[in-house]
Short mmCIF file of the C-alpha atoms (twelve columns), coordinates in Angstrom:
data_MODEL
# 
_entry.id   MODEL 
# 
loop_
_atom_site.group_PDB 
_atom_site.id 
_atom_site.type_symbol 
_atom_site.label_atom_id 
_atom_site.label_alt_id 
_atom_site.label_comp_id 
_atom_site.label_asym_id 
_atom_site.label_seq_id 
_atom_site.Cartn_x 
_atom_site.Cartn_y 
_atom_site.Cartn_z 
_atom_site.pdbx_PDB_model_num 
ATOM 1   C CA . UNK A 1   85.235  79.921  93.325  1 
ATOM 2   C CA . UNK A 2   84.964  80.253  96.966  1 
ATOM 3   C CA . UNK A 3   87.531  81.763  98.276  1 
ATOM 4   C CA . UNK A 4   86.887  81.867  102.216 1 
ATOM 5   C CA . UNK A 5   88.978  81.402  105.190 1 
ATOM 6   C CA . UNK A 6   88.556  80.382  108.429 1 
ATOM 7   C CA . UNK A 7   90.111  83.246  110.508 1 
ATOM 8   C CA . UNK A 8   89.029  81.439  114.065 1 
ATOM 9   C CA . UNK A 9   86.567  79.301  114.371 1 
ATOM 10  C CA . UNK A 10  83.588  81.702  114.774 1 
ATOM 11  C CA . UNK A 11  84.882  84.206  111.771 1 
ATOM 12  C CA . UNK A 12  85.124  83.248  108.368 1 
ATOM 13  C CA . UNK A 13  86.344  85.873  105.481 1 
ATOM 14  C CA . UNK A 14  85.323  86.097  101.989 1 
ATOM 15  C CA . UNK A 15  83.628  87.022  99.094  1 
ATOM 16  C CA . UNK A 16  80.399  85.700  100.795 1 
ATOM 17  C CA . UNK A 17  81.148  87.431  104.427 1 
ATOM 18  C CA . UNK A 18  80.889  91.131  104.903 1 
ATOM 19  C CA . UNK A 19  83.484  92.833  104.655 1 
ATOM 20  C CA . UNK A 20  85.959  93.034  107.323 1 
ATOM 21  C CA . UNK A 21  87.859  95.936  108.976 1 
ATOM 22  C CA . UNK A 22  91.429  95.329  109.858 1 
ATOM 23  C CA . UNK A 23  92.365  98.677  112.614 1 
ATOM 24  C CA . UNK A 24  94.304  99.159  115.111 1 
ATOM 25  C CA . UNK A 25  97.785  101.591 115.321 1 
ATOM 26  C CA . UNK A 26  100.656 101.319 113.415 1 
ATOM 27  C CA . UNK A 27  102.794 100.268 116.192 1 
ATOM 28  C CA . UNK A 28  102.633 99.527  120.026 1 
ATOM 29  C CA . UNK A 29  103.089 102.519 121.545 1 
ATOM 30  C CA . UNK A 30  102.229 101.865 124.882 1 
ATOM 31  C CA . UNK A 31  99.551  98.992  126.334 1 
ATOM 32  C CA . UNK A 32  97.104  101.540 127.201 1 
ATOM 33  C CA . UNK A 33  97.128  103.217 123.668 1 
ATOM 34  C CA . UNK A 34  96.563  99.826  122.092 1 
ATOM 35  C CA . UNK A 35  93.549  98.876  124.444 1 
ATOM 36  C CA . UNK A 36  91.774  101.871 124.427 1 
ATOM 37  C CA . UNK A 37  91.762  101.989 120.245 1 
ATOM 38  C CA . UNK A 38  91.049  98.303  119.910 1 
ATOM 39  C CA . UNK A 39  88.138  98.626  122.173 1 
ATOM 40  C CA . UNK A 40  86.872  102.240 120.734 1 
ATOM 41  C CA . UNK A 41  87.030  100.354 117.276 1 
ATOM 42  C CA . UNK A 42  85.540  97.079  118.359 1 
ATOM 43  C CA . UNK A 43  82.685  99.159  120.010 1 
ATOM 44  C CA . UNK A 44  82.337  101.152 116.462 1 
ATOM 45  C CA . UNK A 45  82.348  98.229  114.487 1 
ATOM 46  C CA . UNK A 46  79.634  95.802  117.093 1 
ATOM 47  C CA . UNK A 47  77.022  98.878  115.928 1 
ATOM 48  C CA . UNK A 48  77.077  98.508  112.489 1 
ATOM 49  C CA . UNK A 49  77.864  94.300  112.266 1 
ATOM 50  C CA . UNK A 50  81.620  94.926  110.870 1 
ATOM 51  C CA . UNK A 51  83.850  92.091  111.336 1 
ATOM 52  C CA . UNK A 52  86.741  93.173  113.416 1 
ATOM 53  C CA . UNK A 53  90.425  92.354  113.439 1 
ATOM 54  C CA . UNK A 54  92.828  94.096  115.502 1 
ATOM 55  C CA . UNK A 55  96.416  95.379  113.791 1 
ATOM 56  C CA . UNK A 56  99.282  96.724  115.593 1 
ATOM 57  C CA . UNK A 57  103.173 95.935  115.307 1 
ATOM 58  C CA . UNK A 58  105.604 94.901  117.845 1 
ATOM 59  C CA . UNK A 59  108.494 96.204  116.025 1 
ATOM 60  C CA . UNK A 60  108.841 97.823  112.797 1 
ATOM 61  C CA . UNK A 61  111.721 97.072  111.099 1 
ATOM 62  C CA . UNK A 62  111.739 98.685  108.010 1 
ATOM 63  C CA . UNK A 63  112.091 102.414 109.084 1 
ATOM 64  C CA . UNK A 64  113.900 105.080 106.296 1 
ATOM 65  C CA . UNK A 65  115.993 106.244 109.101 1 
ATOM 66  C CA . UNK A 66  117.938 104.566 111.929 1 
ATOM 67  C CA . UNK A 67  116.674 107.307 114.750 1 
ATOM 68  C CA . UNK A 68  112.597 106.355 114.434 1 
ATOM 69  C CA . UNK A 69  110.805 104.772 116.865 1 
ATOM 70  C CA . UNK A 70  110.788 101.332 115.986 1 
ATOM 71  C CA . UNK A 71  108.199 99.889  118.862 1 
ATOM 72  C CA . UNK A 72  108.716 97.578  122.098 1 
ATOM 73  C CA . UNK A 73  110.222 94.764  120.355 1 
ATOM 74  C CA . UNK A 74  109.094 90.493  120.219 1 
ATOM 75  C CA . UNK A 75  108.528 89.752  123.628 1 
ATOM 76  C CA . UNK A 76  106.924 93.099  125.008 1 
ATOM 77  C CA . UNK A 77  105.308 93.558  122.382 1 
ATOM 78  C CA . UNK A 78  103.684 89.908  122.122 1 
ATOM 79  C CA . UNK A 79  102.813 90.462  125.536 1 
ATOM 80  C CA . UNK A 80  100.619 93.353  124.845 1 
ATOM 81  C CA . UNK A 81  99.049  92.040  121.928 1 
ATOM 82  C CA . UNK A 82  98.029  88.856  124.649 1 
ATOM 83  C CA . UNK A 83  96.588  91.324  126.531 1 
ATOM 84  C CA . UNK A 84  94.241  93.178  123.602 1 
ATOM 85  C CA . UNK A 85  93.515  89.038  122.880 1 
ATOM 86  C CA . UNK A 86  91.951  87.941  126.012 1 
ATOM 87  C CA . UNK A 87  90.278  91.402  127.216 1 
ATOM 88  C CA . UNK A 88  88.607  91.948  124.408 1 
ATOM 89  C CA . UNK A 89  88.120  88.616  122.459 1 
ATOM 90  C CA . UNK A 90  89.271  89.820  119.136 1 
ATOM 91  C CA . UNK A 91  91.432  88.477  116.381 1 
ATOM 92  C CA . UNK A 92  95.149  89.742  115.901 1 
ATOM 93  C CA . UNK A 93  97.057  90.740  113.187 1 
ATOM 94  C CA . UNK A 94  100.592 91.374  113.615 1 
ATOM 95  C CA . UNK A 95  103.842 91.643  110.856 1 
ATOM 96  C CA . UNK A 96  107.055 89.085  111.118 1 
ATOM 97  C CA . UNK A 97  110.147 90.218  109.584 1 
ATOM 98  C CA . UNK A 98  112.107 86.882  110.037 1 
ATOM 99  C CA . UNK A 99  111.458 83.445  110.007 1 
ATOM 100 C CA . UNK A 100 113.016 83.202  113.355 1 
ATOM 101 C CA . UNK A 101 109.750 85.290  114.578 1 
ATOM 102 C CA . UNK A 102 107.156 82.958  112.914 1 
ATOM 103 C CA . UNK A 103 106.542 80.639  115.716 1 
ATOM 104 C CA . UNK A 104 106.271 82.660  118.785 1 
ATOM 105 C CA . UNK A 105 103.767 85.230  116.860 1 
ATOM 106 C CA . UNK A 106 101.911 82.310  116.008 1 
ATOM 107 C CA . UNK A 107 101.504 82.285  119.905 1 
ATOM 108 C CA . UNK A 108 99.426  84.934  120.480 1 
ATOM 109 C CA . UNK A 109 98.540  86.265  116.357 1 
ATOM 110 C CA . UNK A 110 95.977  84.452  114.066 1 
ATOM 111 C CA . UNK A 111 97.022  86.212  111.413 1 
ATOM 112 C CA . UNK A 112 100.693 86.293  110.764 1 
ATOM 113 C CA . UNK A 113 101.410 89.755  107.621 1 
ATOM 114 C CA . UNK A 114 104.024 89.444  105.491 1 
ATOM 115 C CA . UNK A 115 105.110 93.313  104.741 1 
ATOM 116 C CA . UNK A 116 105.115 94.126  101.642 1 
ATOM 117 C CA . UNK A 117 109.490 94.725  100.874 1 
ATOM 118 C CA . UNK A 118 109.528 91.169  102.335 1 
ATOM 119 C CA . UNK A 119 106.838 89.682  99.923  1 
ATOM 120 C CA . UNK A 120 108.652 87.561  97.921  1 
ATOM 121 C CA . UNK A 121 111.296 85.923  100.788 1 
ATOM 122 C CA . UNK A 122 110.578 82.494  100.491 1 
ATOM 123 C CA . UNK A 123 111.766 81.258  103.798 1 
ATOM 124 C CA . UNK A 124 110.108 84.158  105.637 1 
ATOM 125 C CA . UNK A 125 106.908 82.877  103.664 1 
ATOM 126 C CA . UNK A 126 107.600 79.341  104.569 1 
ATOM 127 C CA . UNK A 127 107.881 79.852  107.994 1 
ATOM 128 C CA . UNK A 128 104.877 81.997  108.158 1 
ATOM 129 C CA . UNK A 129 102.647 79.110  106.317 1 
ATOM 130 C CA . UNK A 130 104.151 76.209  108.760 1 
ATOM 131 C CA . UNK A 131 102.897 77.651  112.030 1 
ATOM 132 C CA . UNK A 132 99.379  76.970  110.755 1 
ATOM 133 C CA . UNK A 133 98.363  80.683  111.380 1 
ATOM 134 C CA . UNK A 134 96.615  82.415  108.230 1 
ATOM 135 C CA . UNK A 135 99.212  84.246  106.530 1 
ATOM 136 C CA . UNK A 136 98.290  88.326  104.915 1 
ATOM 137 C CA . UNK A 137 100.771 88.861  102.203 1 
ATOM 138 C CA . UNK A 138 101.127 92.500  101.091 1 
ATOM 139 C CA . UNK A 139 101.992 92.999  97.317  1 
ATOM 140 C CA . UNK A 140 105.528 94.588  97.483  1 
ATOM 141 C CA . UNK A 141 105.527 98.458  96.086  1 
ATOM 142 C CA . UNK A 142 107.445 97.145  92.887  1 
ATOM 143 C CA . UNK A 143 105.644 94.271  92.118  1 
ATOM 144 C CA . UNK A 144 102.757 93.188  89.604  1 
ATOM 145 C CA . UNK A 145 99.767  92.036  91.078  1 
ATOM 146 C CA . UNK A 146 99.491  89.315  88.286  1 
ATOM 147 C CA . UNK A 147 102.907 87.987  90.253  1 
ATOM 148 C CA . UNK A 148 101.477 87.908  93.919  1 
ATOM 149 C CA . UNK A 149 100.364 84.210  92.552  1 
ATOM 150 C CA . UNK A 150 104.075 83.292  93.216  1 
ATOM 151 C CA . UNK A 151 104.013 84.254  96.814  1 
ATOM 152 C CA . UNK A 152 100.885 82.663  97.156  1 
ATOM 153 C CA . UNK A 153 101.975 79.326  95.954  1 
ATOM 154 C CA . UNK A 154 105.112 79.362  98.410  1 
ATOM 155 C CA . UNK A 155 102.095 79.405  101.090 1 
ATOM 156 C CA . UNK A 156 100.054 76.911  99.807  1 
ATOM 157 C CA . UNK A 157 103.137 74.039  98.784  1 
ATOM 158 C CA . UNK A 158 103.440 73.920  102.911 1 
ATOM 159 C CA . UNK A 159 99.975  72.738  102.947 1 
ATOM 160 C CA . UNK A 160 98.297  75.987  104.314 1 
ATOM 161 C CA . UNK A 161 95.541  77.297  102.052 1 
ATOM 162 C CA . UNK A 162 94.859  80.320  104.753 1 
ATOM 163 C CA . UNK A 163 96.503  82.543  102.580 1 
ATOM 164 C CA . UNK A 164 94.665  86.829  102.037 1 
ATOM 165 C CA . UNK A 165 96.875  89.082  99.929  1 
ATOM 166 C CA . UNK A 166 96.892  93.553  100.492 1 
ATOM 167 C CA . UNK A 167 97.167  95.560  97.613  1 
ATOM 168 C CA . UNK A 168 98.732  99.018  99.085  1 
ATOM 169 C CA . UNK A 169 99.638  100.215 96.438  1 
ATOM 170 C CA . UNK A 170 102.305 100.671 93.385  1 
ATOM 171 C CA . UNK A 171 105.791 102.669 93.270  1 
ATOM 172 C CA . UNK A 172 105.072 105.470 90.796  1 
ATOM 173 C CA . UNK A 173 108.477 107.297 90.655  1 
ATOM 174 C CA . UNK A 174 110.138 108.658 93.632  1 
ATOM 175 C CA . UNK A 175 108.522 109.477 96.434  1 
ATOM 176 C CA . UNK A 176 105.409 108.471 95.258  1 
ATOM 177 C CA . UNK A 177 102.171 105.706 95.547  1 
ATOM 178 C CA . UNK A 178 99.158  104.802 93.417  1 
ATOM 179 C CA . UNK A 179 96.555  102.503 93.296  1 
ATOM 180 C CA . UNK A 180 95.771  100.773 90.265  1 
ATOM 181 C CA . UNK A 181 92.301  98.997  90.851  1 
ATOM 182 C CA . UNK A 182 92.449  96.597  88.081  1 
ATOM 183 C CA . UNK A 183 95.030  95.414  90.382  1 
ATOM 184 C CA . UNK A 184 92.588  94.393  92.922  1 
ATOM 185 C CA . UNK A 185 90.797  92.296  90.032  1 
ATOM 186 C CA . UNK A 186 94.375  90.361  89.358  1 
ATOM 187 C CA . UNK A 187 94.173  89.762  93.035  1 
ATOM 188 C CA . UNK A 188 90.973  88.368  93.595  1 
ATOM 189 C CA . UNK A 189 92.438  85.638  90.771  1 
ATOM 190 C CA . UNK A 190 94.759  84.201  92.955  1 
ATOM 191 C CA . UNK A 191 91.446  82.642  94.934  1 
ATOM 192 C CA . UNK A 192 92.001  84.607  98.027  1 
ATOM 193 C CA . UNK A 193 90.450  86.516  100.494 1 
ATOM 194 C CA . UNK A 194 91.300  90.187  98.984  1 
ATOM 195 C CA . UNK A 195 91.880  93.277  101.822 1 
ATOM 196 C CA . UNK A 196 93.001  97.023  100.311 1 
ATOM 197 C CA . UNK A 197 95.046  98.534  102.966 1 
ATOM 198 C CA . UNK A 198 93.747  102.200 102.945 1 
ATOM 199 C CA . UNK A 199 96.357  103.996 104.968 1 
ATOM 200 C CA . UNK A 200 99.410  102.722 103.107 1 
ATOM 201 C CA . UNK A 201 98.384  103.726 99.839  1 
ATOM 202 C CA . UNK A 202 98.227  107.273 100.585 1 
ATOM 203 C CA . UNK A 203 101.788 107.131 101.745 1 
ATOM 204 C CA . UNK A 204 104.709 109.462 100.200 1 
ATOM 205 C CA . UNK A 205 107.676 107.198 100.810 1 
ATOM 206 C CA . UNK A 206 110.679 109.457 102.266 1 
ATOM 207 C CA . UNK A 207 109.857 112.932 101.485 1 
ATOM 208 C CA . UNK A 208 109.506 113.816 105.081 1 
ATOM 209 C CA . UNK A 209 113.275 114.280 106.150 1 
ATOM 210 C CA . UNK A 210 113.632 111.104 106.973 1 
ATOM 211 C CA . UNK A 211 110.225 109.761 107.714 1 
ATOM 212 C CA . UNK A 212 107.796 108.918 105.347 1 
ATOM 213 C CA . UNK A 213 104.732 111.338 104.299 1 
ATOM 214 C CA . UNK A 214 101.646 111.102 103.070 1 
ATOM 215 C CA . UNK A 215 98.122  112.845 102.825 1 
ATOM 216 C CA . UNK A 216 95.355  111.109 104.910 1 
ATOM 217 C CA . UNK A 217 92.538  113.242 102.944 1 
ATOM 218 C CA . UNK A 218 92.735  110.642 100.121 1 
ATOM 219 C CA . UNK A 219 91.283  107.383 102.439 1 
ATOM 220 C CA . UNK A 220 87.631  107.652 101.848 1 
ATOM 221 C CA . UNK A 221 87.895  108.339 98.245  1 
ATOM 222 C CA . UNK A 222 90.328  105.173 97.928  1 
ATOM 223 C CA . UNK A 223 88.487  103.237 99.850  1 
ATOM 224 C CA . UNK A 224 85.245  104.096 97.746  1 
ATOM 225 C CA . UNK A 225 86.731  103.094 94.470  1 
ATOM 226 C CA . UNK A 226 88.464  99.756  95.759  1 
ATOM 227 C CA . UNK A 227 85.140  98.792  97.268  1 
ATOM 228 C CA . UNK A 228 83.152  99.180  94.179  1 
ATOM 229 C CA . UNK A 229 85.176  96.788  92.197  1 
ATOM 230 C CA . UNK A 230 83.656  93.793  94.080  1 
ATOM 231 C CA . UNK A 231 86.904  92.589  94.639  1 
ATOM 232 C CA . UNK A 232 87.576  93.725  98.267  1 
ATOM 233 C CA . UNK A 233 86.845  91.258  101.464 1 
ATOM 234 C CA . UNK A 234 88.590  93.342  104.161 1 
ATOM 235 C CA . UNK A 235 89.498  97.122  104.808 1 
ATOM 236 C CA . UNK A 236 92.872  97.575  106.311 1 
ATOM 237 C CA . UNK A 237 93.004  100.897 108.394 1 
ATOM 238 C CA . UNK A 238 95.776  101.948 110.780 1 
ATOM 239 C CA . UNK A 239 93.788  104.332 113.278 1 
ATOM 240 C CA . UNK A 240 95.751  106.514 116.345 1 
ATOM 241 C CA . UNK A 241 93.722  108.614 119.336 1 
ATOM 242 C CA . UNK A 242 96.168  111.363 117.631 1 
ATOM 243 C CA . UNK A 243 97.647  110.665 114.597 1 
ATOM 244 C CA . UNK A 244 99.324  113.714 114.064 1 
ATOM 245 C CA . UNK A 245 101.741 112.774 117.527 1 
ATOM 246 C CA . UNK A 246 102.153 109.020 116.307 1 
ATOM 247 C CA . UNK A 247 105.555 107.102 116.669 1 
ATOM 248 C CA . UNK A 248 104.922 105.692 113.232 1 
ATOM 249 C CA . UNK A 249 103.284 106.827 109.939 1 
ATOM 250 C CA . UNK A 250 102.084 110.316 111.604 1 
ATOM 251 C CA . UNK A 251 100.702 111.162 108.128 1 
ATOM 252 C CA . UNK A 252 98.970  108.633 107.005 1 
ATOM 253 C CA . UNK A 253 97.004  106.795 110.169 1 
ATOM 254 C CA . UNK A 254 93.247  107.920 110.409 1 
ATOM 255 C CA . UNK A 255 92.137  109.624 113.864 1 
ATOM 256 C CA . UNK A 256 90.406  107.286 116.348 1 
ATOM 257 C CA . UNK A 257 87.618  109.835 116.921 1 
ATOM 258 C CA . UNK A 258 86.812  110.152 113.243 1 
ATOM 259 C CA . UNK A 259 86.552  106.271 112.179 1 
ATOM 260 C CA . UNK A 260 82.989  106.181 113.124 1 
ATOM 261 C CA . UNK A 261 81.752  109.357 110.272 1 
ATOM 262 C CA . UNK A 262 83.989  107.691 107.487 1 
ATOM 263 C CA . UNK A 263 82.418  103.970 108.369 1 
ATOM 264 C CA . UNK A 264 79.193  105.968 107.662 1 
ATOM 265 C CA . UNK A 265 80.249  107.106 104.665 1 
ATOM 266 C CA . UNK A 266 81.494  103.853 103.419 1 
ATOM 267 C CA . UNK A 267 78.498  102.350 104.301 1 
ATOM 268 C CA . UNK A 268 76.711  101.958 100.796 1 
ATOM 269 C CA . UNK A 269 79.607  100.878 99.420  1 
ATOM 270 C CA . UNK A 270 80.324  98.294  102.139 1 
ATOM 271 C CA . UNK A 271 76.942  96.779  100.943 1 
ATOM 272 C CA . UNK A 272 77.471  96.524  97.446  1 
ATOM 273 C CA . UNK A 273 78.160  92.929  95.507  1 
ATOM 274 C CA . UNK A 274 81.030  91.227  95.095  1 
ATOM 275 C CA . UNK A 275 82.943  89.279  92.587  1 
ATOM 276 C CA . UNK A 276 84.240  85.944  92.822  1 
ATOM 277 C CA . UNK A 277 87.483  84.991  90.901  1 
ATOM 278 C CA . UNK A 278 87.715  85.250  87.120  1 
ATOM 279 C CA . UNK A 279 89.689  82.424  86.490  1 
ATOM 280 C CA . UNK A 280 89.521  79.285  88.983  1 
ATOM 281 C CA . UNK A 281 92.853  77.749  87.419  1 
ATOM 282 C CA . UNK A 282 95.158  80.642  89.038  1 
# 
């Protein structure tokens, strides 16, 4: 089964595309910040054919405590993200958190995410599918990836079939995230495109006094494995000029100026075959 989308009209994803990279920081900071590492990545990714889709949040509204930074809000933020759009020609990727947000992302995103606490709210889902955009839904923390069908289906009954689905990565414990590839197999049954967000699965929820942790060493070797199953379509990266001083998931995000040596050392695995869907029925 095919499972492709039409991202824009000159970028399809799928199991017969290469794989994508999804990049960009965690959340606006400031304008310049976001142009500068959308067009260092875009430059990166031009050399070695890499499909590229910018990332970055206008607001983040699911922070542990009520002091972080939580970004420039809707309408700034849109703004900037309009900007990134027409100077450098590139998709966008951006989170809603209500349905109330659906249609004026829709604006300026192609992609609208769905984070993953939010991944089974139906109206939030519903809202997302009706504005047309392709909808990323991340597989909540807590949930089975055999389940993500559900959220899928909520997408699909409003007559969008643009649907991709993120495995990030699986509450183990407290304070605590792994990645169970066989996961990534269940996903690739829901007839999706499939992308493995790298950065989030190497988070420590909390732990940080306040902030969440996390221990960036672990992206290339995750990224390895979740390439080799076949089952990946799209690499989702959140990359900072310094990650260590970011606003937002300081622990996890890779550094700008190092995205270039661990695209090199993806490479073979990049190239490798992939799988289409087990079962066509799901």
């Amino acid at each position: 089964m095919d499972s492709s989308i039409e991202i824009t009209k000159s970028f399809v994803l799928g199991v017969n595309q290469p794989i994508a990279l999804i990049a960009g920081p965690c959340v606006i900071e400031s304008v310049e910040m976001v142009l500068e590492t959308g067009k260092t990545v875009q430059d990166i990714c031009k050399k070695r054919g890499i499909p590229y889709i910018f990332k970055s949040s206008y607001i983040k509204a699911n922070r542990l405590s009520g002091d972080s930074f939580r970004g420039p809000g809707i309408d700034e933020g849109l703004k900037i993200l309009e900007q990134v759009k027409q100077k450098l020609g590139i998709p966008i990727l951006t989170d809603i958190h209500e349905p109330s947000e659906a249609i004026a992302a829709s604006e300026v995103a192609d992609i609208l995410q769905i984070p993953a606490f939010l991944c089974r709210q139906t109206e939030l889902l519903e809202a997302a599918a009706n504005t047309g955009r392709v909808v990323n839904i991340k597989k909540g923390q807590f949930l089975s990836p055999e389940d993500m069908i559900y959220a899928v289906q909520k997408v699909r009954n409003q007559r969008n079939s643009r649907v991709m689905v993120t495995e990030r990565g699986t509450n183990f414990g407290y304070r605590d995230l792994v990645v169970d590839m066989r996961g990534l197999v269940a996903l690739r049954n829901t007839g999706c495109p499939v992308v493995f967000d790298v950065t989030h699965s190497v988070q420590v929820p909390g732990g940080a006094g306040g902030l969440s942790g996390g221990n960036r060493r672990y992206v290339p070797i995750l990224a390895k494995a979740a390439l080799a199953t076949g089952c990946v379509d799209a690499l989702f990266l959140e990359v900072h000029p310094n990650p260590d001083k970011a606003k937002s998931d300081a622990a996890t995000q890779w550094q700008l100026d190092k995205l270039e040596n661990l695209l090199d050392e993806l490479e073979p695995y990049l190239k490798l075959p992939r799988l289409p869907a087990e079962n066509s029925a799901l």
